[in-house]
C-alpha positions as CSV (number, residue, x, y, z in Angstrom):
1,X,0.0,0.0,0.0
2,X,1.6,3.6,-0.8
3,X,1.1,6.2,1.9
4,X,2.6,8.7,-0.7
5,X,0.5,10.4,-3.2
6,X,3.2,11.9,-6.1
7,X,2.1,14.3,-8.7
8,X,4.1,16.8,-11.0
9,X,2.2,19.8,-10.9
10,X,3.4,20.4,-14.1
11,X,1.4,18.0,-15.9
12,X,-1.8,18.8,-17.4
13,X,-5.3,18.4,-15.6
14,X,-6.4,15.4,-17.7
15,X,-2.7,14.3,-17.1
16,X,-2.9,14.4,-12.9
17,X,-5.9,12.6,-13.0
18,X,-4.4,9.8,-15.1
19,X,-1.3,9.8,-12.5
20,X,-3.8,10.0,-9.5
21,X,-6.3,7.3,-10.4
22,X,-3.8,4.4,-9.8
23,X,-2.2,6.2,-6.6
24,X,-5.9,5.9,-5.0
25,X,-6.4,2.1,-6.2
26,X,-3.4,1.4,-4.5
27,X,-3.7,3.8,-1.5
28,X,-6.9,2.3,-0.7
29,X,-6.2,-1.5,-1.6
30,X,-6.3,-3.9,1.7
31,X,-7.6,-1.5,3.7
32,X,-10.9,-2.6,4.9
33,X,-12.0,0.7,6.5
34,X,-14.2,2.5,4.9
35,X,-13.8,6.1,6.9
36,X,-9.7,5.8,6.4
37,X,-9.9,4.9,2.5
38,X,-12.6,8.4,2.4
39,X,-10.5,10.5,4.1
40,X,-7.3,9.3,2.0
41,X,-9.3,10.5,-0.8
42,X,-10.3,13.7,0.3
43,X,-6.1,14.2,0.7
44,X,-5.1,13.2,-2.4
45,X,-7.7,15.3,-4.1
46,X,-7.1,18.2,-2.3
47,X,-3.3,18.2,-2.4
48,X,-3.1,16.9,-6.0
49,X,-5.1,19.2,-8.0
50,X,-5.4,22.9,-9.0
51,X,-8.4,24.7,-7.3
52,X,-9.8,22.3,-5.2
53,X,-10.1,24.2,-2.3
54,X,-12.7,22.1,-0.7
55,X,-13.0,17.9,-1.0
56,X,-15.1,15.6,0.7
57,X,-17.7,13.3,1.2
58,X,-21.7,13.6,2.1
59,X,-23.4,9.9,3.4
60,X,-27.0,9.5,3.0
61,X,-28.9,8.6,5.9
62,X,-32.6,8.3,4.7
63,X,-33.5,11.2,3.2
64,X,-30.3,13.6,4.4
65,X,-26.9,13.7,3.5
66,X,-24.4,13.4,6.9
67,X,-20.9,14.7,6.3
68,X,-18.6,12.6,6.1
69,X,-14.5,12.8,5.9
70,X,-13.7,15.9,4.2
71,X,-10.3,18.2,3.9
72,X,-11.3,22.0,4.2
73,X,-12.9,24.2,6.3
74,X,-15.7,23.7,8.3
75,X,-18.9,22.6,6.5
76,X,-22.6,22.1,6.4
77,X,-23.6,18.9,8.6
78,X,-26.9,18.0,6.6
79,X,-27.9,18.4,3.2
80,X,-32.0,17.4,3.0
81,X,-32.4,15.3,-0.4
82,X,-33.3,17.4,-2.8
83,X,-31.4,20.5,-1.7
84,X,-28.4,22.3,-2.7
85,X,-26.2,21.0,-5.4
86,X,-25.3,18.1,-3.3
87,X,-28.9,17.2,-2.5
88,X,-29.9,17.3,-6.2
89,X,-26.8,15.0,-7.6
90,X,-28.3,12.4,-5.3
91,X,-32.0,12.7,-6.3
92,X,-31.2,13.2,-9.9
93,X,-28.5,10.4,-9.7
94,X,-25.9,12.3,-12.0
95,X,-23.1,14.7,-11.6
96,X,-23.5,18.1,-11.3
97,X,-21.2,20.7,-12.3
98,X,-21.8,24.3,-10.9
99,X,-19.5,26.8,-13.2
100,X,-21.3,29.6,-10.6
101,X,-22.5,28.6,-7.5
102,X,-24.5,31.9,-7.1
103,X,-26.6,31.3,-10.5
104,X,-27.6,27.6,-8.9
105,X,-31.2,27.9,-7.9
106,X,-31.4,26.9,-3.7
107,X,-27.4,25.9,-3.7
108,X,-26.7,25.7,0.2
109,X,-23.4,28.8,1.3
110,X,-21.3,26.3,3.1
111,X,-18.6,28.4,2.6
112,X,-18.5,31.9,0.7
113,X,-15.3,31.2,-0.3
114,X,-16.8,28.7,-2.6
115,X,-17.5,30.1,-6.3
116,X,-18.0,26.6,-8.2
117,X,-18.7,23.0,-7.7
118,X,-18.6,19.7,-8.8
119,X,-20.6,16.6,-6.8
120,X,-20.8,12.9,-8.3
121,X,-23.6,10.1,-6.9
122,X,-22.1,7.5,-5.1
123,X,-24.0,4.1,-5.2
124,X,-24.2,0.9,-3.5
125,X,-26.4,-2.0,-5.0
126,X,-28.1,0.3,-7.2
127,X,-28.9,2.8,-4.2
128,X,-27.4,6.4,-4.1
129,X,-25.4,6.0,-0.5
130,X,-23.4,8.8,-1.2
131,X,-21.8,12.0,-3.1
132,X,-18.1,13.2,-3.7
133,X,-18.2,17.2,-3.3
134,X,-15.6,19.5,-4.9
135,X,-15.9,23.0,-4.2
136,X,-13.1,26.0,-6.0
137,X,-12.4,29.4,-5.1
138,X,-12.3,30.0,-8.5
139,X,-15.5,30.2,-11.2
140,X,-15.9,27.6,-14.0
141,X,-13.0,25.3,-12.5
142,X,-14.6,21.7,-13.4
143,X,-15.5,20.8,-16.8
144,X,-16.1,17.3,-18.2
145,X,-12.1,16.5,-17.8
146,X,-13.1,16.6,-14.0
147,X,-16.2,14.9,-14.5
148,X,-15.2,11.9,-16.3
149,X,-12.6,11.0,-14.0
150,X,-14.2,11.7,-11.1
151,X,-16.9,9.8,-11.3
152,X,-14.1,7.0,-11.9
153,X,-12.7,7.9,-8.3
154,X,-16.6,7.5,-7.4
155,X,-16.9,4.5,-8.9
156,X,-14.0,2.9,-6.8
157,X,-15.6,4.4,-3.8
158,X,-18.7,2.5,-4.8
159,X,-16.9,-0.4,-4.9
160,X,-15.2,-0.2,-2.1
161,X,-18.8,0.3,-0.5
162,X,-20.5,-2.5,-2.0
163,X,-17.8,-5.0,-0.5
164,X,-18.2,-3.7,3.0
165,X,-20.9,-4.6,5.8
């Protein structure tokens, strides 16, 4: 298992990702808990791309969203399903990308220092159980680069929840 996440922060956003994607696989593989391999995600989000001034994770308990492991300031606790942009990835089952977070209708001021967002459904036997959150400082920061791979990072995240209790 590496402990160490290394990316040249020369390379190109498309090209991180491609270099990050196998760090997680093998930061996360053989450890069976599920907080730890969340929270090793959050870190090696945050630290390895440009922007992402805000990671973490929301876990659906009936009809909220709980926050989970996260790297960033302090945030909202619970997101009611449908609300926010958070809410809405998990009853619409789909990623979300916020270029402005002030021209989404109802999105939820965790932070004003957030300007866009990204959020990707996380599922478990078919259920949304979850979402990744992404918040920048910075408008129109995630594009489809960020949401193809990200839902990839989600999908191993599903994975990793569908083979736990």
């Amino acid at each position: 298992m590496s402990e160490e996440i290394i990316i040249d922060k020369s390379l190109t956003k498309e090209q991180k990702y491609k270099t990050l994607i196998p760090q997680i696989k093998s930061l996360v593989e053989g450890e069976g808990s599920l907080i730890t391999n969340l929270a090793q995600i959050c870190g090696a989000l945050k630290y390895s791309m440009d922007g992402f001034f805000w990671v973490g994770f929301y876990l659906r308990e009936g009809d909220e969203l709980i926050l989970g492991p996260f790297q960033g300031p302090v945030a909202c606790s619970r997101i009611k399903i449908p609300n926010g942009v958070c809410g809405a990835s998990a009853q619409r089952r789909q990623t979300i990308i916020v270029p402005d977070v002030n021209q989404f209708p109802g999105h939820i001021a965790c932070s004003s220092l957030s300007k866009s967002e990204i959020v990707t459904p996380i599922f478990k036997s078919g259920e949304v159980v979850g979402v990744l959150d992404i918040d920048s400082d910075s408008y129109n920061n995630f594009d489809q680069s960020d949401k193809l791979y990200l839902e990839e990072i989600s999908a191993i995240v599903s994975q990793l929840m569908n083979s736990s209790p």
